[in-house]
MOPAC internal coordinates of N, CA, C and O (Angstrom, degrees):
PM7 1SCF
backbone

  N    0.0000 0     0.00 0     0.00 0    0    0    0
  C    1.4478 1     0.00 0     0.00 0    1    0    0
  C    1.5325 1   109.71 1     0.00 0    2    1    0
  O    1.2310 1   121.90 1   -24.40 1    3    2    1
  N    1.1163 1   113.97 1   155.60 1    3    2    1
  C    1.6800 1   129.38 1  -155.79 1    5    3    2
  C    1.6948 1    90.75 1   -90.69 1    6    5    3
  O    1.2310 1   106.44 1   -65.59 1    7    6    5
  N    1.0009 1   142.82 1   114.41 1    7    6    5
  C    1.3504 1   138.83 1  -167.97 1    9    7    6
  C    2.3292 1    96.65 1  -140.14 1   10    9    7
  O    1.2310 1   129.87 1   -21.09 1   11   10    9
  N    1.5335 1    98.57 1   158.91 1   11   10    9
  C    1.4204 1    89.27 1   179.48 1   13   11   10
  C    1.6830 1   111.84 1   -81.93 1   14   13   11
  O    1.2310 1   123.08 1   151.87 1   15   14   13
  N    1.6820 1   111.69 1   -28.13 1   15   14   13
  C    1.2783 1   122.41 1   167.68 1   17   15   14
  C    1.5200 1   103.76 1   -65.37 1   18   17   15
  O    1.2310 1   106.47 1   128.87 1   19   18   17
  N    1.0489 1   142.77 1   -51.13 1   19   18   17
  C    1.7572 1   119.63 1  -164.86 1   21   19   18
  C    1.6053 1   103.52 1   -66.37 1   22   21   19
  O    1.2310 1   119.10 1   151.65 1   23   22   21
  N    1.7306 1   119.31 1   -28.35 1   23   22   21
  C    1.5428 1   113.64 1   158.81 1   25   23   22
  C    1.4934 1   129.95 1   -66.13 1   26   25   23
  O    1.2310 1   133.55 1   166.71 1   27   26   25
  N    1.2119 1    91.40 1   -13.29 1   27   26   25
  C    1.9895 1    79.04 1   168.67 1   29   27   26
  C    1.4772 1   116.32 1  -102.61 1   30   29   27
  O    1.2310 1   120.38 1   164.50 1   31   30   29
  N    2.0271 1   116.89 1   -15.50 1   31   30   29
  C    0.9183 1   123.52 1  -167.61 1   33   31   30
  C    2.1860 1    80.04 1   -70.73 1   34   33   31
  O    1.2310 1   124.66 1   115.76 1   35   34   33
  N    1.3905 1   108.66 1   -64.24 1   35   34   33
  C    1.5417 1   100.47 1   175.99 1   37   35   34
  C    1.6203 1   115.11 1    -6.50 1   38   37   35
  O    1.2310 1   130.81 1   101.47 1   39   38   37
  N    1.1600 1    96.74 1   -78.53 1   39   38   37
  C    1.8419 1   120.30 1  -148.27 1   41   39   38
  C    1.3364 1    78.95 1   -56.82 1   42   41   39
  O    1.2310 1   108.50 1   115.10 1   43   42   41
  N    1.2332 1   139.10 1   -64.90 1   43   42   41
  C    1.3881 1   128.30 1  -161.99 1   45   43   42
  C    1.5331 1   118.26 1   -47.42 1   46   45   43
  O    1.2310 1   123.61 1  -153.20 1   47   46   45
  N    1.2925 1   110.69 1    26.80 1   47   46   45
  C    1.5630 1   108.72 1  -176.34 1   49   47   46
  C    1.6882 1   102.76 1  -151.39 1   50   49   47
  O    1.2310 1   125.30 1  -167.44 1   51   50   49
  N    1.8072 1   107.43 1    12.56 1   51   50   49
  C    1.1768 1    94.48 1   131.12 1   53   51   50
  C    1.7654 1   138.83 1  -120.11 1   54   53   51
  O    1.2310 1   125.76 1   -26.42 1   55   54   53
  N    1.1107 1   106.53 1   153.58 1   55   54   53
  C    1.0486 1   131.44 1  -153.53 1   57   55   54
  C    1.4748 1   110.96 1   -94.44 1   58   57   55
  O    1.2310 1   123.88 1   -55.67 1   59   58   57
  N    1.6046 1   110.17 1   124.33 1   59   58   57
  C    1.7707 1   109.82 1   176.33 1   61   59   58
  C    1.3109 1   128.85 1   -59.90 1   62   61   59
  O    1.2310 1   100.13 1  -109.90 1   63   62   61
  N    1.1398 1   153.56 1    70.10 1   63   62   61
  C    1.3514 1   137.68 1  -138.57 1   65   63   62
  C    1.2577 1   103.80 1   -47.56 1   66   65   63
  O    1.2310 1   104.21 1   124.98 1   67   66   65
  N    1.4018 1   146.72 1   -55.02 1   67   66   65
  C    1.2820 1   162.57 1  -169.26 1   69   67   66
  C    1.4847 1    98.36 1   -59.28 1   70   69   67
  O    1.2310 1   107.91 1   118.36 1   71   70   69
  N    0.8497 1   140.17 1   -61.64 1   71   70   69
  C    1.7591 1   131.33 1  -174.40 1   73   71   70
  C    1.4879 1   117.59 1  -116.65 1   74   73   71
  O    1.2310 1   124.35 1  -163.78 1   75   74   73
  N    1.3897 1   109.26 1    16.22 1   75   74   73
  C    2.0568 1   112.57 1   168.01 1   77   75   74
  C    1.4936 1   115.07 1    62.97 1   78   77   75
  O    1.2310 1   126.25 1  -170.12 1   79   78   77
  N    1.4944 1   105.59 1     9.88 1   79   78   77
  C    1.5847 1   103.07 1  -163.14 1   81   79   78
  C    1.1550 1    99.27 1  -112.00 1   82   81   79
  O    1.2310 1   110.22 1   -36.59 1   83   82   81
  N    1.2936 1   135.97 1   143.41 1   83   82   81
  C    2.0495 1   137.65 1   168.23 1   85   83   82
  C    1.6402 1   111.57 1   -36.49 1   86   85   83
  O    1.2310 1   122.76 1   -25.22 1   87   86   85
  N    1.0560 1   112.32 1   154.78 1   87   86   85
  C    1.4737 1    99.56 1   176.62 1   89   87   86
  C    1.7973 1   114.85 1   -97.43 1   90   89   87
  O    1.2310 1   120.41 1  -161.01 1   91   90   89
  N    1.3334 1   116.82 1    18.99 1   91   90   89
  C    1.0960 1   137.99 1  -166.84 1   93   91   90
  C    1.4680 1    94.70 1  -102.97 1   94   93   91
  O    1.2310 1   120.51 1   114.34 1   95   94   93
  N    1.2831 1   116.63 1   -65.66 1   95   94   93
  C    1.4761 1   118.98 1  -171.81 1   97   95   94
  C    1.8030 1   103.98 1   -75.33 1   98   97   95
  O    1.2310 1   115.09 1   163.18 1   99   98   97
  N    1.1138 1   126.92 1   -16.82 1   99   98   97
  C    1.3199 1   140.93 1   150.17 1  101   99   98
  C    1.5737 1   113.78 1   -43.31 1  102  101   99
  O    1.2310 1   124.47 1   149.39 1  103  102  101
  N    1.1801 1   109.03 1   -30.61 1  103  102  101
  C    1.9458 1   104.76 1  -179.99 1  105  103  102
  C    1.6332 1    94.41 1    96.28 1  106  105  103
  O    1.2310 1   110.42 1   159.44 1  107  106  105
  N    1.5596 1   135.61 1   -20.56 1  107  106  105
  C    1.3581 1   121.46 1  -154.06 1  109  107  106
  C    1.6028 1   113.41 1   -76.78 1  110  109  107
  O    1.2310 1   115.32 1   176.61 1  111  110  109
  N    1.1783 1   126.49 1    -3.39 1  111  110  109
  C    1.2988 1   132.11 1  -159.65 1  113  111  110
  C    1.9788 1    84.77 1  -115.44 1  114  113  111
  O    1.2310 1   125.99 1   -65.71 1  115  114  113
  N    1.3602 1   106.08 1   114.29 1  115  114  113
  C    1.3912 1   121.84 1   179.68 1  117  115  114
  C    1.5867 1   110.78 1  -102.04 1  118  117  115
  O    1.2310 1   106.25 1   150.34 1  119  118  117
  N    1.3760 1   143.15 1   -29.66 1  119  118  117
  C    0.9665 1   159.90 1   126.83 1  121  119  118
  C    1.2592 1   143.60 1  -158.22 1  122  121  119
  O    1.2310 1   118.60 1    -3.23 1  123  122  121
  N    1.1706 1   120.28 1   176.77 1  123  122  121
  C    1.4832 1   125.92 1  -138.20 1  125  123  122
  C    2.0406 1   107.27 1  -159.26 1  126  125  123
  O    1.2310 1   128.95 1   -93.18 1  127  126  125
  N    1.2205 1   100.36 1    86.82 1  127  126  125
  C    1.4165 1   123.07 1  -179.61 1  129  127  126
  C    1.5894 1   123.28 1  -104.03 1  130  129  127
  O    1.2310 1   125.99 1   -73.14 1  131  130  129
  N    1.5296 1   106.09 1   106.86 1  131  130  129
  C    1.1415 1   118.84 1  -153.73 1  133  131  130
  C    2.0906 1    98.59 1  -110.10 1  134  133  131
  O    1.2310 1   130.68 1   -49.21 1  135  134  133
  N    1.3103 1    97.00 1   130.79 1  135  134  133
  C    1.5371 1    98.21 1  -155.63 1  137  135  134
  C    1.9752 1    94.31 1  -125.08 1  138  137  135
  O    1.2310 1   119.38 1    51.73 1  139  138  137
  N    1.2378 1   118.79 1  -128.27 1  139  138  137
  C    1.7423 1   136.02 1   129.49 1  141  139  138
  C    1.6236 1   122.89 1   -54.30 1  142  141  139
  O    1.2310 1   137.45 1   155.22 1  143  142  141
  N    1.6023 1    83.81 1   -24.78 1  143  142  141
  C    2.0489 1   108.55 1  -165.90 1  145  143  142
  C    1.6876 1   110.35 1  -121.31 1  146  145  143
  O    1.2310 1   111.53 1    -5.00 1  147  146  145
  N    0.8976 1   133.56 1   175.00 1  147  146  145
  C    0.9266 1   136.66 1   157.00 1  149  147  146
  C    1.6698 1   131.19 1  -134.32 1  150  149  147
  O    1.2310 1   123.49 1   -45.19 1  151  150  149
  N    1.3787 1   110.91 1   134.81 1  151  150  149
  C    1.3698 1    94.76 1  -161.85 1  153  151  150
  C    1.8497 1   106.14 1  -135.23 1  154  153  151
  O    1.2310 1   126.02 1   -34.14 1  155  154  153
  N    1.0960 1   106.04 1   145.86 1  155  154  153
  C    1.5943 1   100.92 1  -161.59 1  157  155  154
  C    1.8052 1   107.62 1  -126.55 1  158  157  155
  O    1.2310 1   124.11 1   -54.20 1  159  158  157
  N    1.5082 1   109.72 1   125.80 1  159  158  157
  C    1.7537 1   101.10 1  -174.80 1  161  159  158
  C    1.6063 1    85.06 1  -112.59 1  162  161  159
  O    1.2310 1   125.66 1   -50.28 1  163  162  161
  N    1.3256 1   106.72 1   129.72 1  163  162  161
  C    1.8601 1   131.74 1   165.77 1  165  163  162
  C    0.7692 1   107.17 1  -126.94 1  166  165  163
  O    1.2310 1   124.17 1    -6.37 1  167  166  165
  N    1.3963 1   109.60 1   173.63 1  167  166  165
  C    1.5565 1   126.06 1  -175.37 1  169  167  166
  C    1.8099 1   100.82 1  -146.28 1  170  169  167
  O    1.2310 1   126.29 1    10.64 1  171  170  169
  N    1.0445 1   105.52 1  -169.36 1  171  170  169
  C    1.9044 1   106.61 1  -173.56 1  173  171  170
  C    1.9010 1    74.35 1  -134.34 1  174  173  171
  O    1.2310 1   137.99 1     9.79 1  175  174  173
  N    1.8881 1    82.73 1  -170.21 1  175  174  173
  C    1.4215 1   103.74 1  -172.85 1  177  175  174
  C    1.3520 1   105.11 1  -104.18 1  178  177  175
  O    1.2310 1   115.56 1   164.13 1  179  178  177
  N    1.3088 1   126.03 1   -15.87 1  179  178  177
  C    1.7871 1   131.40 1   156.32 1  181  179  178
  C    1.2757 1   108.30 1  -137.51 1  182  181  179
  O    1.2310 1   115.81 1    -9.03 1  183  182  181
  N    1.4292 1   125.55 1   170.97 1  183  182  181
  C    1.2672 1   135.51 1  -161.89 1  185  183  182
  C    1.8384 1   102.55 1   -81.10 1  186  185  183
  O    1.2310 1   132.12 1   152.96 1  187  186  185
  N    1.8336 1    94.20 1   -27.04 1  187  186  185
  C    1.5452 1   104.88 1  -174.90 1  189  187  186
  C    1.2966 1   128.25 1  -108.73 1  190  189  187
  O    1.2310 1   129.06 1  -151.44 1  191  190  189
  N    1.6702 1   100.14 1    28.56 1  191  190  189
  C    1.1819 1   126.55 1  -178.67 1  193  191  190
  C    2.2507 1   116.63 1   -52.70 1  194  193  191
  O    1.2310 1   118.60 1   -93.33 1  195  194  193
  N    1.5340 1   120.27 1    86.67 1  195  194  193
  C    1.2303 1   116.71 1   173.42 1  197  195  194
  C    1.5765 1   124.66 1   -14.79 1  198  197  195
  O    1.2310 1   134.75 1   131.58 1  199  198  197
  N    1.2610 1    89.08 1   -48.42 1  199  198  197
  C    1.6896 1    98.64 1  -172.68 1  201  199  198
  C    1.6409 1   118.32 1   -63.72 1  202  201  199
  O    1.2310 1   121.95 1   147.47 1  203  202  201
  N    1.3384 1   113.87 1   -32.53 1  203  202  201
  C    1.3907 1   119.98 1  -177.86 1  205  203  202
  C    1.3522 1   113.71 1   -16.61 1  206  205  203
  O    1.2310 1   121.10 1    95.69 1  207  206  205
  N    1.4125 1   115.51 1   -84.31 1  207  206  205
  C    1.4796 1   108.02 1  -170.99 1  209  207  206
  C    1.8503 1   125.42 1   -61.77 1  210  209  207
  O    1.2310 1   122.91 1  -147.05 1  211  210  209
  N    1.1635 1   112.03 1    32.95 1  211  210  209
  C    1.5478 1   144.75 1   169.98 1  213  211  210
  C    1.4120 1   107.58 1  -108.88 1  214  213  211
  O    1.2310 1   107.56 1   116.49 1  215  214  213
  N    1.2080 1   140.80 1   -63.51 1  215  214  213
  C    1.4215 1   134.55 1   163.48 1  217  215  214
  C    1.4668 1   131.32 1   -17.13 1  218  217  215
  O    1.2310 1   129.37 1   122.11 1  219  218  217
  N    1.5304 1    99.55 1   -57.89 1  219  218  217
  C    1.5570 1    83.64 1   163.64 1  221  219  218
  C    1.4104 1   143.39 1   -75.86 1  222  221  219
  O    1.2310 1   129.26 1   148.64 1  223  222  221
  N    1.1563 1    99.76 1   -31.36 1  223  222  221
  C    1.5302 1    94.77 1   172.77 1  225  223  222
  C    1.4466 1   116.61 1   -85.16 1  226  225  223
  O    1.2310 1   120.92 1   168.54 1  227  226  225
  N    1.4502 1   115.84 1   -11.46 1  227  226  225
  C    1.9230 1   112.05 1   160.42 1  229  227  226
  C    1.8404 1    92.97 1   -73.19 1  230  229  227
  O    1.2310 1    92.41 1  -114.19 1  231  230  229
  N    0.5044 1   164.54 1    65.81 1  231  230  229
  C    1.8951 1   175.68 1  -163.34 1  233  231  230
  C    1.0524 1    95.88 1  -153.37 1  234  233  231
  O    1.2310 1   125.75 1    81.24 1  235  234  233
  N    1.3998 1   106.55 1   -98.76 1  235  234  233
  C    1.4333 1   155.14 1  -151.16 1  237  235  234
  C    1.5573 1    87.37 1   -58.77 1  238  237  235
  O    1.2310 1   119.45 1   115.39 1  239  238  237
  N    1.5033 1   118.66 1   -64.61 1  239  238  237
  C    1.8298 1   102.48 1  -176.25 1  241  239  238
  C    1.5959 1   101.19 1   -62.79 1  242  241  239
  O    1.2310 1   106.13 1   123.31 1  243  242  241
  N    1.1023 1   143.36 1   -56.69 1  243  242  241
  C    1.6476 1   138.96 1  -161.84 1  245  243  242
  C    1.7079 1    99.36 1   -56.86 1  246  245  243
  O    1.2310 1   113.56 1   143.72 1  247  246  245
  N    1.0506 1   129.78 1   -36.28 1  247  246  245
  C    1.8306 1   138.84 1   163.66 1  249  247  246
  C    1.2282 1   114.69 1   -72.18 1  250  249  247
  O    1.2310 1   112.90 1   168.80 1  251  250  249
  N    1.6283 1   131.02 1   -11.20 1  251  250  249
  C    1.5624 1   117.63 1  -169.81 1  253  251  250
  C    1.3267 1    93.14 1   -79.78 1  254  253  251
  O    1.2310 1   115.36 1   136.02 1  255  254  253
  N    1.6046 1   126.42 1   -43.98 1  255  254  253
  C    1.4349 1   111.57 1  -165.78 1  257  255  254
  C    1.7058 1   110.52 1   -69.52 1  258  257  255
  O    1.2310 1   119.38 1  -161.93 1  259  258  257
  N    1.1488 1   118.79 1    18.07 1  259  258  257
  C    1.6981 1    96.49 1   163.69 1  261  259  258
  C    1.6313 1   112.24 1  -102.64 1  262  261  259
  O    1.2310 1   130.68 1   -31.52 1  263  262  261
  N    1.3660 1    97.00 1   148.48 1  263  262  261
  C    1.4225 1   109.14 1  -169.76 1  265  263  262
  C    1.1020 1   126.04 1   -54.93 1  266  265  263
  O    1.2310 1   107.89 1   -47.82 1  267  266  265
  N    1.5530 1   140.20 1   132.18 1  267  266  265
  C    1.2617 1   127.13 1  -152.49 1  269  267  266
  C    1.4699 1   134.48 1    56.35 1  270  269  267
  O    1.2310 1   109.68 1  -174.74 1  271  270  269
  N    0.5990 1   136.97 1     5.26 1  271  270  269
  C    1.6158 1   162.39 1   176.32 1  273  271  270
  C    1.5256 1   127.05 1   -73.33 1  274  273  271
  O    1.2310 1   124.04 1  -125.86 1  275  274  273
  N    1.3900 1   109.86 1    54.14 1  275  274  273
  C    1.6450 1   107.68 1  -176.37 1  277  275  274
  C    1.3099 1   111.57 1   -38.26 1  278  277  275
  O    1.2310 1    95.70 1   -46.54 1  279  278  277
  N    1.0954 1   160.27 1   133.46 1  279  278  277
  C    1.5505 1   137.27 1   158.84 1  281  279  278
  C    1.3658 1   116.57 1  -114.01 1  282  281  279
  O    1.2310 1   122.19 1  -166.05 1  283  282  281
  N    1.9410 1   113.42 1    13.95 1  283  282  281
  C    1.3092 1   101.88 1   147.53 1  285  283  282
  C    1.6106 1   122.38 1  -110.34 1  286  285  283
  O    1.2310 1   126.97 1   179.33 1  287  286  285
  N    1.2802 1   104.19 1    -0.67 1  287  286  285
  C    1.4504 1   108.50 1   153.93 1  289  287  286
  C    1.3168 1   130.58 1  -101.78 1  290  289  287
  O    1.2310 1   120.95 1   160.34 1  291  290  289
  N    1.6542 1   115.79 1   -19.66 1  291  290  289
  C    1.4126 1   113.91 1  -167.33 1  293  291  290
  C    1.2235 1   101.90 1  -122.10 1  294  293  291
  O    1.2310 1   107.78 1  -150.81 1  295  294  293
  N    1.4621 1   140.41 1    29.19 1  295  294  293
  C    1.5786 1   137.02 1   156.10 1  297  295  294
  C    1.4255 1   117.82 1  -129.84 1  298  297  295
  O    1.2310 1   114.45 1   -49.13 1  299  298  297
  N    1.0738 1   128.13 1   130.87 1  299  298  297
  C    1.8155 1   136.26 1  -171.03 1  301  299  298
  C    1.7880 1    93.53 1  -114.46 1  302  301  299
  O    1.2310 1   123.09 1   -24.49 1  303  302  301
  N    1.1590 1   111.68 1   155.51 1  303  302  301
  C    1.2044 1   109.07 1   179.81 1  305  303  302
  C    1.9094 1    95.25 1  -150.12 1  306  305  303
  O    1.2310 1   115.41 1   -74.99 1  307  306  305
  N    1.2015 1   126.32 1   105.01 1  307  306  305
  C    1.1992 1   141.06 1   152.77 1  309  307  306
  C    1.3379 1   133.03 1   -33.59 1  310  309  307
  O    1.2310 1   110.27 1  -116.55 1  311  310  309
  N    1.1442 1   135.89 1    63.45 1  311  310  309
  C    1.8049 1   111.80 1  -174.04 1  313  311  310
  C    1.4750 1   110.99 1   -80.60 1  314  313  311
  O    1.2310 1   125.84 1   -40.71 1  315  314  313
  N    1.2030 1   106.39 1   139.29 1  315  314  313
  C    1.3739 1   121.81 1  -173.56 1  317  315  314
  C    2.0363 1   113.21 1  -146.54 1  318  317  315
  O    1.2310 1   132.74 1   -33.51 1  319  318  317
  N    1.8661 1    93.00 1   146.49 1  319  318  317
  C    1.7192 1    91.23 1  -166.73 1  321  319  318
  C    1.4567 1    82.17 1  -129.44 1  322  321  319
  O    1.2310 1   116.85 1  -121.70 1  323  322  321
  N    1.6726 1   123.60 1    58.30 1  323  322  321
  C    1.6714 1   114.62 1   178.93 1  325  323  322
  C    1.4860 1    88.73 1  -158.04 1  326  325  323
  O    1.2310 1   119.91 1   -97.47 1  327  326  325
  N    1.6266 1   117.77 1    82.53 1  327  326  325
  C    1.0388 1   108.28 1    24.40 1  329  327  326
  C    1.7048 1   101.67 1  -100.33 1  330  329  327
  O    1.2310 1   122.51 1    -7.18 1  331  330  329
  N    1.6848 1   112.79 1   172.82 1  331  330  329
  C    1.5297 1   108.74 1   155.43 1  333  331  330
  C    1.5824 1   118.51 1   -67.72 1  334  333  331
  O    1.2310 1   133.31 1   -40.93 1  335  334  333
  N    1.6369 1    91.89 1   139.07 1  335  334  333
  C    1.2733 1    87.79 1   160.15 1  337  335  334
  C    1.0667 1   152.19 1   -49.32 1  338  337  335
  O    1.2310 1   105.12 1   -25.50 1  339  338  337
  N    1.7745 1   145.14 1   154.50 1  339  338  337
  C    1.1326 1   117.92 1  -162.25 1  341  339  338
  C    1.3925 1    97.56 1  -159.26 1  342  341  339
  O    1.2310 1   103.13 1   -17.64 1  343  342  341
  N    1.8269 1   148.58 1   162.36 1  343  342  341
  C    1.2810 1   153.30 1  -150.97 1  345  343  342
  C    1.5001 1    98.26 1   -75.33 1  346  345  343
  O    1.2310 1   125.75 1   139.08 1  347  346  345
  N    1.7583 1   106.56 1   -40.92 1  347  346  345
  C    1.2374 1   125.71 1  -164.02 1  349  347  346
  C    1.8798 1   101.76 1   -51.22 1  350  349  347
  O    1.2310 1   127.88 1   143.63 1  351  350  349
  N    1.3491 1   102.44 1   -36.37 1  351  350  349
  C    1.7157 1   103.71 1  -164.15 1  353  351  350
  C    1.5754 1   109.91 1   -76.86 1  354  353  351
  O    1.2310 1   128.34 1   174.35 1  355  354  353
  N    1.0328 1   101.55 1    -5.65 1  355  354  353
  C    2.1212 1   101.78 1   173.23 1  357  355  354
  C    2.0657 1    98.13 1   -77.43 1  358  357  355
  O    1.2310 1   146.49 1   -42.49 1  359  358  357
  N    1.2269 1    66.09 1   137.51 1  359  358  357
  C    1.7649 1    73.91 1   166.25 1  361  359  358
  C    1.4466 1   124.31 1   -73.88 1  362  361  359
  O    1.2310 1   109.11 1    -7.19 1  363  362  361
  N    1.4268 1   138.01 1   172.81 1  363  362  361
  C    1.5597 1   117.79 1  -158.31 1  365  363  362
  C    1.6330 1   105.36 1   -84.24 1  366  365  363
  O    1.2310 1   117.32 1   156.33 1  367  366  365
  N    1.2724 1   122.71 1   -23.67 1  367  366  365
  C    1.5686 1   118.64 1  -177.94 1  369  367  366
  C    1.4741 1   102.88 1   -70.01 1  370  369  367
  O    1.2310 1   115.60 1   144.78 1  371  370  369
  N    1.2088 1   125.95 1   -35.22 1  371  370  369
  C    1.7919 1   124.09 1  -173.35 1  373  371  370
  C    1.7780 1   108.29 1   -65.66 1  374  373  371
  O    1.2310 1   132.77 1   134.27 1  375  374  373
  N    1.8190 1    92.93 1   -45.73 1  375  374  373
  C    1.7687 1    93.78 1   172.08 1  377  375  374
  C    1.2387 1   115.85 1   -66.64 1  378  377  375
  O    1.2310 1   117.63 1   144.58 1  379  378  377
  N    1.4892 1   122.13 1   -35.42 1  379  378  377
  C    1.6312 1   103.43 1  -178.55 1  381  379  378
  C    1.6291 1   122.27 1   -73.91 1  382  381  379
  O    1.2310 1   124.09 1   155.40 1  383  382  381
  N    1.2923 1   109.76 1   -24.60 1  383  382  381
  C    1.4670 1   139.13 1  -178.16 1  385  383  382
  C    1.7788 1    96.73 1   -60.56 1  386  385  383
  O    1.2310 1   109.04 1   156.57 1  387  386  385
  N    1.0723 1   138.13 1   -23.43 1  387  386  385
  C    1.5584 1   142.31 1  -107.67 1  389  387  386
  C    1.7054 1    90.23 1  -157.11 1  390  389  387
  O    1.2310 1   125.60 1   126.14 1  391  390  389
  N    1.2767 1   106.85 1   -53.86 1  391  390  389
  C    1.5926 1   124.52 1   160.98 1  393  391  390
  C    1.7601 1    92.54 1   113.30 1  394  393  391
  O    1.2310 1   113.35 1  -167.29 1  395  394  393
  N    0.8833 1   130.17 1    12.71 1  395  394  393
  C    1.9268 1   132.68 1   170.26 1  397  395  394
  C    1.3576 1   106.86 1   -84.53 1  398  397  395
  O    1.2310 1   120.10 1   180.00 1  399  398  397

């Protein structure tokens, strides 16, 4: 069943290429509204972040394995820098892990 927790348990298994860490425990995943559809607002760690056009489809694959789950018809993914990201949004095990 399509739940908002089995989508974050997902996301938590992708991975920043740039710092090895989930982008969940990263702070980048701002929310996550789970309907018929599912729809996801993130952000990066700069506006001029290389990796960007990598994000979505590390999404979209960490979400294909749930059942029923189109994820090129039934997931939208938002990028957004309002607010910007900031060190503050990692949770405290990622900053100590990280050395902040």
């Amino acid at each position: 069943m399509l739940t908002e927790s089995l989508v974050w348990e997902k996301l938590k298994k992708v991975i920043d290429p740039e710092l090895n860490v989930d982008i969940v425990s990263m702070g980048l995943i701002y929310k996550v509204k789970v309907t018929n559809r599912v729809h996801i607002v993130m952000t990066l760690t700069s506006p001029g972040c290389p990796l960007a056009g990598m994000f979505d489809s590390l999404v979209k694959e960490a979400l294909d394995s749930i059942k029923g789950l189109n994820v090129n018809k039934d997931v939208s993914i938002e990028l957004t820098f309002d607010p910007p990201w900031t060190l503050d949004m990692m949770n405290e095990e990622t900053k100590a892990e990280l050395g902040f």
